[in-house]
VMD Tcl script that draws the C-alpha trace (Angstrom):
set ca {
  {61.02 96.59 -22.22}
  {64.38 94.82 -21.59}
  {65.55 94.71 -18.22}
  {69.34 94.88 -16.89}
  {70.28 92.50 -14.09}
  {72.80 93.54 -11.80}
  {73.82 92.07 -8.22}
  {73.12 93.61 -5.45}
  {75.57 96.16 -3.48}
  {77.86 95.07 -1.23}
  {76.88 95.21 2.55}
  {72.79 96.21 1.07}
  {70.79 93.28 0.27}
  {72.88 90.76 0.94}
  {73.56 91.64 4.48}
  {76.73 93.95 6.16}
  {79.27 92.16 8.54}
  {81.07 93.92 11.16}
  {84.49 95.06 10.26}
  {86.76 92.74 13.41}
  {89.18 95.11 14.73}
  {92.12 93.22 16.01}
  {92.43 92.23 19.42}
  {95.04 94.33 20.57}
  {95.64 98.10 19.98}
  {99.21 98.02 20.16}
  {100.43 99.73 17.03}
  {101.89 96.73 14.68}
  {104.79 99.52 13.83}
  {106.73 98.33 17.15}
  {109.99 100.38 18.07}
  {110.37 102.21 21.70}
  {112.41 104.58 22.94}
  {113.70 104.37 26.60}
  {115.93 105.90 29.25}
  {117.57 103.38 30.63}
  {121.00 103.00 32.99}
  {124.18 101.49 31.45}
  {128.01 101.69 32.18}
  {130.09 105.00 30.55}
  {133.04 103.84 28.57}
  {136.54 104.46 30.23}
  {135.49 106.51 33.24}
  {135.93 105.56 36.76}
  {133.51 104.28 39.53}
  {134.54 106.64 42.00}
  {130.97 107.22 43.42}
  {127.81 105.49 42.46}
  {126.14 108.10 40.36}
  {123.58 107.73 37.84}
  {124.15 106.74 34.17}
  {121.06 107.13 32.14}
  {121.08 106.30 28.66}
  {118.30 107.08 25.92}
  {117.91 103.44 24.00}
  {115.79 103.58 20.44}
  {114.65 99.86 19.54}
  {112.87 99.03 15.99}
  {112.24 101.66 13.71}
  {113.16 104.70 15.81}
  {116.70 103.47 15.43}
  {117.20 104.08 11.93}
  {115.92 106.57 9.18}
  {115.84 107.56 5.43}
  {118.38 110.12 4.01}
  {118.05 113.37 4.78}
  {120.81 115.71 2.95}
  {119.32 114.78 -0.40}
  {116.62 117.35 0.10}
  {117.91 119.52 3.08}
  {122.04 120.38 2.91}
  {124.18 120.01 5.69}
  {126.63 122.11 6.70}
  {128.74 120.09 8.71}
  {127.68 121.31 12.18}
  {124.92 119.81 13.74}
  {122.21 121.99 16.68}
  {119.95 120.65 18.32}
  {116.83 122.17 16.27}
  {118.08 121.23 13.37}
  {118.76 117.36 14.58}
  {114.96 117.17 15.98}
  {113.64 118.70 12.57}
  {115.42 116.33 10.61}
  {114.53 113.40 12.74}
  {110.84 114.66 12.76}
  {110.58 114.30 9.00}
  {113.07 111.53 8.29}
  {113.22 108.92 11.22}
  {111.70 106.20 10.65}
  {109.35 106.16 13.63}
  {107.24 109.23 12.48}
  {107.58 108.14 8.75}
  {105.89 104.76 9.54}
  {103.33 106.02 11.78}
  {102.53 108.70 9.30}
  {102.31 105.96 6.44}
  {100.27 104.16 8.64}
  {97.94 106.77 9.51}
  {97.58 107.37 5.53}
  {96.67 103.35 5.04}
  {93.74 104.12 7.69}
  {92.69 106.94 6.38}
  {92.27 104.66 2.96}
  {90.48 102.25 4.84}
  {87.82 104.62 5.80}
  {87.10 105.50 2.79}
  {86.72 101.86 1.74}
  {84.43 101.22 4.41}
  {82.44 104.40 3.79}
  {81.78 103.56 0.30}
  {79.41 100.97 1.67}
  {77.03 104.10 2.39}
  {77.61 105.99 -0.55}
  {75.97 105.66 -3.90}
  {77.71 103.60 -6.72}
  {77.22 104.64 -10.19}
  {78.56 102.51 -13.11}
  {78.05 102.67 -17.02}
  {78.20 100.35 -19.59}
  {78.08 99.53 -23.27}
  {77.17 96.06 -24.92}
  {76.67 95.37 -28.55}
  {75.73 91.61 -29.14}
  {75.95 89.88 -31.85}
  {73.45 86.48 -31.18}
  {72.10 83.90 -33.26}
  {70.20 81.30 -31.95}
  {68.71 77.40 -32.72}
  {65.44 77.16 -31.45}
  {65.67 73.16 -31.53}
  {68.73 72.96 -29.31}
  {66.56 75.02 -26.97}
  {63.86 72.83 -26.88}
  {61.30 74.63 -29.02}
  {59.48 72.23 -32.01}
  {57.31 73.66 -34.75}
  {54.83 72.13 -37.29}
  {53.54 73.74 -40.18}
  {49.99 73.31 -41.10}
  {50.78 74.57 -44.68}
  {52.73 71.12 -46.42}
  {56.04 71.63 -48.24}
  {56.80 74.91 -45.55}
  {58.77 74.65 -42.46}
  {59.51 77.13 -39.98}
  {63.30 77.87 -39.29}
  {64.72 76.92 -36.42}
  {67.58 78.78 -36.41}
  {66.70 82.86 -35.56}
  {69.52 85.21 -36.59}
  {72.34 86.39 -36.45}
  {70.63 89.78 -35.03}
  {72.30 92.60 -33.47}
  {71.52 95.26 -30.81}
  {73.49 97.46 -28.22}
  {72.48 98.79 -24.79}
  {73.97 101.89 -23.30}
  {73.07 101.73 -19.78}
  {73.92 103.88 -16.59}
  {73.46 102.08 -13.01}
  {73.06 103.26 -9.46}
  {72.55 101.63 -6.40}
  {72.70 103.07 -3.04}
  {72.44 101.89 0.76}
  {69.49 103.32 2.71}
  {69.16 102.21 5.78}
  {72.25 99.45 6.83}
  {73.44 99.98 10.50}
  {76.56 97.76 10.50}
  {78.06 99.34 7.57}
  {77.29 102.90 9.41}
  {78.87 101.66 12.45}
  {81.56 100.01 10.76}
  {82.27 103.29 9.09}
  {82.21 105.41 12.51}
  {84.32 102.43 13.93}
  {86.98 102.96 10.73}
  {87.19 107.18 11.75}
  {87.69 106.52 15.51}
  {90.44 104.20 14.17}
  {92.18 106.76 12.26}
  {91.68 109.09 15.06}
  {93.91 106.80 16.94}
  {96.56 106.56 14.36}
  {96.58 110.40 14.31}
  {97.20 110.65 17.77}
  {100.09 108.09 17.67}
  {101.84 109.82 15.01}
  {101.52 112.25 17.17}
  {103.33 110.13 20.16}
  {105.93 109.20 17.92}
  {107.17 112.96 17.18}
  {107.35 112.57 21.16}
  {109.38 109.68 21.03}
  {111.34 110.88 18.21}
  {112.27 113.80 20.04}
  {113.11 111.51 23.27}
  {115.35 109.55 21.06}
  {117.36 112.52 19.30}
  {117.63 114.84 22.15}
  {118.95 112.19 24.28}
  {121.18 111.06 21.71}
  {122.56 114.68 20.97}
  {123.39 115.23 25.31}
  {125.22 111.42 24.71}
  {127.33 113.15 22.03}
  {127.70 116.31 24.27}
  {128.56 114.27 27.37}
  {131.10 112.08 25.34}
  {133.18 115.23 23.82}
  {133.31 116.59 27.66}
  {134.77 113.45 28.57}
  {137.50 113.18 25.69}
  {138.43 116.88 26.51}
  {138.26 116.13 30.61}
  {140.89 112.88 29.56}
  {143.15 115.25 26.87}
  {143.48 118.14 30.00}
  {144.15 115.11 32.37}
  {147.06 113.59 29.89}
  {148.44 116.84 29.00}
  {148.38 116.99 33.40}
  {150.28 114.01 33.19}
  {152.79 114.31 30.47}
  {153.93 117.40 32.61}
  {154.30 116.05 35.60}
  {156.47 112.45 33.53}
  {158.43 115.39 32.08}
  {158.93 117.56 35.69}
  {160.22 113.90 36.82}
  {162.29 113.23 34.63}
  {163.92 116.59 34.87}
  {164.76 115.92 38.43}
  {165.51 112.11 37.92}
  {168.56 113.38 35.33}
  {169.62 115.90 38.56}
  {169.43 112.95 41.25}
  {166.26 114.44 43.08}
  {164.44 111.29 42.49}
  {164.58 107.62 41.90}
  {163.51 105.78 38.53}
  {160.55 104.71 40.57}
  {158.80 107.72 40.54}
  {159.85 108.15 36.78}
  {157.74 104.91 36.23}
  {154.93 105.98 37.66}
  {154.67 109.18 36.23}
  {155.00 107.20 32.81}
  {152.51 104.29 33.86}
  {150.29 107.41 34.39}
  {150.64 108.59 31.21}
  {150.29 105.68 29.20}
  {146.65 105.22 31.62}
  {145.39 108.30 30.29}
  {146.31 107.30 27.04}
  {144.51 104.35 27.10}
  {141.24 106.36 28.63}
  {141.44 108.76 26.23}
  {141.53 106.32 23.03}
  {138.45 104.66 24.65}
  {136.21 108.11 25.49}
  {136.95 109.13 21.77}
  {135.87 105.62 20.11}
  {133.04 106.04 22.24}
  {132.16 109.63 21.08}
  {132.66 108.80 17.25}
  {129.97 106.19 18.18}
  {127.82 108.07 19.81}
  {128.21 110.53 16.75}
  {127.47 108.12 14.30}
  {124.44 106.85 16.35}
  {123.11 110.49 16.64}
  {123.59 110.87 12.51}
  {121.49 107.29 11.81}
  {118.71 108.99 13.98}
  {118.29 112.47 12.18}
  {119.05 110.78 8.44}
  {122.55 112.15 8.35}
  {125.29 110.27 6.79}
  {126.26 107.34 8.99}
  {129.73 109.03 10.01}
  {131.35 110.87 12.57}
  {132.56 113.85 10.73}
  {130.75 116.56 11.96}
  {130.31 118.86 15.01}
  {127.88 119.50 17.06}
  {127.00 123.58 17.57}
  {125.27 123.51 20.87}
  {126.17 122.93 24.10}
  {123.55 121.98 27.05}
  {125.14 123.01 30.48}
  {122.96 122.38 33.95}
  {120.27 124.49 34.27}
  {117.33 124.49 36.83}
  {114.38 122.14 35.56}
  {111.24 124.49 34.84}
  {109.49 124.47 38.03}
  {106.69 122.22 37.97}
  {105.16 119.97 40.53}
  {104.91 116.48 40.54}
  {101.04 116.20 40.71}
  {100.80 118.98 38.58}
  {102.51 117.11 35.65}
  {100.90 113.94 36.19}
  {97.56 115.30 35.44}
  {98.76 117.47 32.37}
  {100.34 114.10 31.31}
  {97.07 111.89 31.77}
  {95.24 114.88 30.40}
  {97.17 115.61 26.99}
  {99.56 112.57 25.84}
  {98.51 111.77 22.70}
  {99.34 107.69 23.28}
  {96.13 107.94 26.17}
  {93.97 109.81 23.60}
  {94.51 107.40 20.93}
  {93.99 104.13 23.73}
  {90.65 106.25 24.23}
  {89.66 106.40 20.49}
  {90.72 102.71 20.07}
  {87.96 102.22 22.78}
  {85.34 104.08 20.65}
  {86.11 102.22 17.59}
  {85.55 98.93 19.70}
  {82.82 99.63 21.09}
  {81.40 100.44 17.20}
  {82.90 97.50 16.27}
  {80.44 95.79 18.77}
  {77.40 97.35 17.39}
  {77.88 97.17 14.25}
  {78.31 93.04 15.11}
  {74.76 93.39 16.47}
  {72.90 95.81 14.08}
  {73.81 92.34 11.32}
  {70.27 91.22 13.41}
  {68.47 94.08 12.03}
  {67.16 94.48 8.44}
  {68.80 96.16 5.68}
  {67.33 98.44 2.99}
  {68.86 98.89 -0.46}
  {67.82 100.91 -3.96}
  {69.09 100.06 -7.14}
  {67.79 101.13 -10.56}
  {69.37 102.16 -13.95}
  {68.22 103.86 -16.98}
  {69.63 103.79 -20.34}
  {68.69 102.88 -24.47}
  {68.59 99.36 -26.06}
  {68.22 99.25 -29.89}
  {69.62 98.17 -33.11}
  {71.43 100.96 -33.69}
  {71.40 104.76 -32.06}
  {68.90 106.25 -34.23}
  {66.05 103.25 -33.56}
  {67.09 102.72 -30.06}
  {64.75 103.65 -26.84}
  {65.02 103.80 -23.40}
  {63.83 101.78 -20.66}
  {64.75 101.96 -17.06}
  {64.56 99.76 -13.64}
  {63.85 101.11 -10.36}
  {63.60 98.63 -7.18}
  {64.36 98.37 -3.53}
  {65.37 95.32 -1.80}
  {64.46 94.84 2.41}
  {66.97 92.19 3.55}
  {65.66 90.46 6.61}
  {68.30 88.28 8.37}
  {66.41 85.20 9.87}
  {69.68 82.62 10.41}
  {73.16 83.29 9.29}
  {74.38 80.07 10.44}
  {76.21 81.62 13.88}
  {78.27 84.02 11.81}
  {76.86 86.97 14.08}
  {76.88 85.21 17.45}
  {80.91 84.72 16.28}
  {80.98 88.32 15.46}
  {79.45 89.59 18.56}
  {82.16 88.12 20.71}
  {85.22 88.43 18.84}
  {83.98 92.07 19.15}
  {83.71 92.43 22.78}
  {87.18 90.35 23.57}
  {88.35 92.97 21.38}
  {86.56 95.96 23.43}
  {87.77 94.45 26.64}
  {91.53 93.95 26.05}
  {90.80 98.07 24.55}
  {89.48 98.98 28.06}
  {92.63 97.00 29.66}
  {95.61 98.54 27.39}
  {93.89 101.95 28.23}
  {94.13 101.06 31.68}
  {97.89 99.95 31.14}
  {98.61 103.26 29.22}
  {97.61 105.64 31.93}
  {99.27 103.83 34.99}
  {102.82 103.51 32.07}
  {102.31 107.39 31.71}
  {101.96 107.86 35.36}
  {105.17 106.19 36.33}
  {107.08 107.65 33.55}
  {106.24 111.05 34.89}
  {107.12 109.94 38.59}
  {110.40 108.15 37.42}
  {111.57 111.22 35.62}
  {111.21 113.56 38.78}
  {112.71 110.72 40.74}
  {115.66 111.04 38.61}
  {115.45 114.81 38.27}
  {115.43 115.05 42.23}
  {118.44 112.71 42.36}
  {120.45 114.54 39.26}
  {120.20 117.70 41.18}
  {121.28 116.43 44.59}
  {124.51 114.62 42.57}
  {124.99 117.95 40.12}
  {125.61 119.94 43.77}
  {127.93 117.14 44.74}
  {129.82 116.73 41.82}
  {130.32 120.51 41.41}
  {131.41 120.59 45.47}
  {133.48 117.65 44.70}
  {135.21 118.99 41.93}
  {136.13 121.64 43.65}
  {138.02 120.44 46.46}
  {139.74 117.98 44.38}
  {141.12 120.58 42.14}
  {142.25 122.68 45.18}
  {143.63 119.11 46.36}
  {146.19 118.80 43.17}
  {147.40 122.19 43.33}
  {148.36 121.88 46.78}
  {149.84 118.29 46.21}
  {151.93 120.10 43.30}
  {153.42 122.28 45.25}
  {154.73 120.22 47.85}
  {156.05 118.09 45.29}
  {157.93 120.68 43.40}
  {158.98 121.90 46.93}
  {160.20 118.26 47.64}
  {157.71 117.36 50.59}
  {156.16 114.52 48.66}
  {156.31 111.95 46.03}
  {154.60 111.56 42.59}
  {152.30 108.95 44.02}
  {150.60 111.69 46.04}
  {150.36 113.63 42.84}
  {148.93 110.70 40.57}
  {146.67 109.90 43.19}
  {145.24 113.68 43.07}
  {145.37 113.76 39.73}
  {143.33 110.96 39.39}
  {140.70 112.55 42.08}
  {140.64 115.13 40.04}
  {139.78 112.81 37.08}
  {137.08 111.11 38.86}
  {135.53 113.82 40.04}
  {135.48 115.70 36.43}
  {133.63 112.74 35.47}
  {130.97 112.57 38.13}
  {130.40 115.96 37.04}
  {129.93 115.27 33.47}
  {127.84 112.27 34.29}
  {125.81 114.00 36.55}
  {125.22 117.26 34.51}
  {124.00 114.67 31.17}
  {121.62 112.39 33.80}
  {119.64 116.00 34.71}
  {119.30 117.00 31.18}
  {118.04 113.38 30.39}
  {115.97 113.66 33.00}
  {114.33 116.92 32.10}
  {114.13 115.51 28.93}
  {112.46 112.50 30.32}
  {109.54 114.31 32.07}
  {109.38 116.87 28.58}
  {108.35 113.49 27.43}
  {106.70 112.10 29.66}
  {104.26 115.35 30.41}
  {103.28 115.16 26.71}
  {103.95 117.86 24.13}
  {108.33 117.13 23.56}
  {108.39 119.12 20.35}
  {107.09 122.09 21.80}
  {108.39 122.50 25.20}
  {111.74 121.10 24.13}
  {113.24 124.52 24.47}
  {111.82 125.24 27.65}
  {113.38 122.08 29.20}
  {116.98 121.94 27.86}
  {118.48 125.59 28.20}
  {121.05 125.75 24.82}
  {124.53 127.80 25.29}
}
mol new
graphics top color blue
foreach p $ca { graphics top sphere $p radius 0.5 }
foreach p [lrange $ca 0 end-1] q [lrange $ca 1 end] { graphics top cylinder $p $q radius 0.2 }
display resetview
């Protein structure tokens, strides 16, 4: 009978070692999304109001084409920005890619517990001298000596082999370890949709803020070339001095200047908004929806935070990064306990096919680990450091998603309180320039009193915009922040 030798499978007889997961959970992807508060280009500080701004960092800040395989039409909503951004920023596309590479490396790991099957085919060709080897005959008949060179000879072997864990409790663990670990990179694919969201719809109210300013600075030039050419109607009659001409002018080359800045500003908020959704990194296009101020869905604060802590996907992933630790652990202490393998194989050795037979091996091997030099000792507590700095980024991730959810009704409460004001504002300084008009055209005043309304007027249109785009960022903050953007998107921002 002529036996096949064959090594034994990896993680059986030989002894399984823990799979190390690293010592952080932070995804390695990087990138963030963030509201944050920064200046607005050419406006005015005429009251202290707030100026959020939605900042992407890392991949959420660029993507891969997206008109190659859906057509644009030139005007952009704000579905159809968040569905392209979904499929084509990069933050979900890495994630995703990510998530696929784990879901390989489960599969890798669980092949440890399957059964391996293999086939083969030799045909050997040997001849062999039986002096080199060592071996020395005599004859006992004189004048006849026995050969000591056997061959050449031939035979092939057609074999089929198996071999197959049985009982190994660091490669099972290691393999429950490897499906928690996908679990969590499901769940922050999940959080980046979130974040994707965060970063488009904030970038689509920037490009809706912007255009209100450029048309709020075009209505206050137009305001102003009028009232330049009203002066210098009654300058050529003697009703006024050149001074006032001046000013009139110095007002209209001022909005001229504002104006040029708010529309540089809104091509690059256009072009920033088109790098996000995997549109053509240009300004030429329009946006189809408008967001005005609408009343946040009422929901209290408490409320939120526990839908938040109860549903974000970034807290259920830190929770399956905890259970793949704590695997991870046991699988680093099951490499104390003994292993048992199978392996056997069965196929036909002969000279040729039709004088060939079978023959077959069948054994188990029990691996008893008596002293691996420290390696599981080492294992052991790179595999708790790892489960403790799990248990303290989960820790980290529910007090982040706490605040967010408290910052963005902070901000919410404020943005309504400044919306009221602005609006009240407005108002009165509108009344305030009509009135000022009139007394000019009826000679009362000057055209300082005029340019001063004006500008009130120019301010306050401003606060208003500002304050209108810092309460839709804000209810798009807590959309975020409560957990579930892509669906209650529309419930949040109100679309005209």
């Amino acid at each position: 009978m002529a036996f096949a030798q064959f090594g034994p499978p990896a993680g059986s007889s030989a002894g399984s070692q823990a799979n190390q997961v690293p010592l952080s959970g932070r995804t390695g992807q990087g990138g963030s999304v963030t509201a944050t508060q920064s200046p607005v280009a050419g406006t005015t500080n005429s009251v202290n109001t707030i100026n959020p701004s939605i900042q992407t960092a890392g991949p959420y800040a660029g993507s891969s084409i997206s008109t190659q395989k859906i057509p644009f039409s030139g005007k952009l909503s704000l579905k159809e920005a968040v569905a392209r951004g979904l499929e084509y920023n990069l933050g979900t596309v890495g994630l995703s890619l990510a998530m696929q590479q784990a879901q390989g490396q489960a599969r890798v790991v669980r092949s440890a517990l399957m059964p391996n099957i293999s086939g083969s085919l030799n045909e050997t060709v040997q001849q062999t001298d039986l002096k080199a080897a060592g071996f020395r005959f005599s004859s006992p008949f004189p004048g006849f000596a026995i050969p000591s060179i056997v061959g050449p000879f031939n035979y092939f072997d057609l074999r089929a082999r198996l071999t197959q864990t049985v009982a190994d409790l660091t490669a099972w663990n290691n393999y429950r370890s490897s499906k928690e670990t996908l679990r969590a990179d499901q769940f922050l694919a999940q959080d980046s949709k979130d974040l994707v969201v965060l970063a488009i719809g904030g970038a689509y109210l920037q490009v809706i803020a912007a255009r209100a300013r450029v048309a709020s600075a075009q209505a206050q030039l137009e305001t102003a070339n009028a009232l330049y050419q009203q002066t210098a109607q009654q300058r050529s009659v003697g009703l006024l001095a050149q001074i006032d001409v001046n000013k009139s002018q110095v007002q209209v080359l001022t909005q001229k200047q504002r104006l040029a800045s708010l529309q540089n500003d809104l091509a690059k908020q256009k072009i920033n908004l088109a790098r996000l959704t995997g549109l053509p990194p240009n300004d030429r296009y329009e946006l189809s929806d408008d967001v005005p101020f609408a009343d946040a869905p009422v929901t209290g604060e408490e409320d939120a935070v526990a839908q938040a802590l109860m549903q974000r996907p970034d807290i259920k992933a830190a929770d399956a990064q905890i259970r793949a630790a704590e695997r991870a652990l046991t699988a680093a202490r099951a490499e104390r306990v003994p292993t048992l393998s199978l392996s056997a194989d069965y196929g036909v050795i002969g000279t040729n096919p039709a004088e060939s037979h079978g023959t077959f091996t069948v054994s188990g091997t029990l691996h008893i680990p008596i002293w691996q030099g420290g390696r599981t000792e080492g294992d052991i507590e790179q595999a708790n450091a790892a489960l403790s700095q799990r248990r303290a980024e989960m820790e980290d991730v529910r007090s982040r998603v706490e605040s967010e959810v408290r910052n963005a009704f902070l901000d919410l409460q404020a943005a309504t309180s400044q919306v009221e004001v602005a609006r009240q504002n407005l108002d009165v300084t509108r009344e305030t320039l009509v009135l000022t008009r009139q007394r000019f055209d009826a000679g009362i005043t000057d055209s300082v009193e005029v340019s001063q309304a004006q500008s009130s007027v120019a301010s306050a249109e401003l606060d208003y915009i500002n304050s209108v785009f810092a309460h839709n960022v804000a209810k798009l903050s807590l959309a975020r922040a409560a957990g579930g953007a892509v669906e209650s998107l529309p419930r949040f921002l109100k679309l005209q």
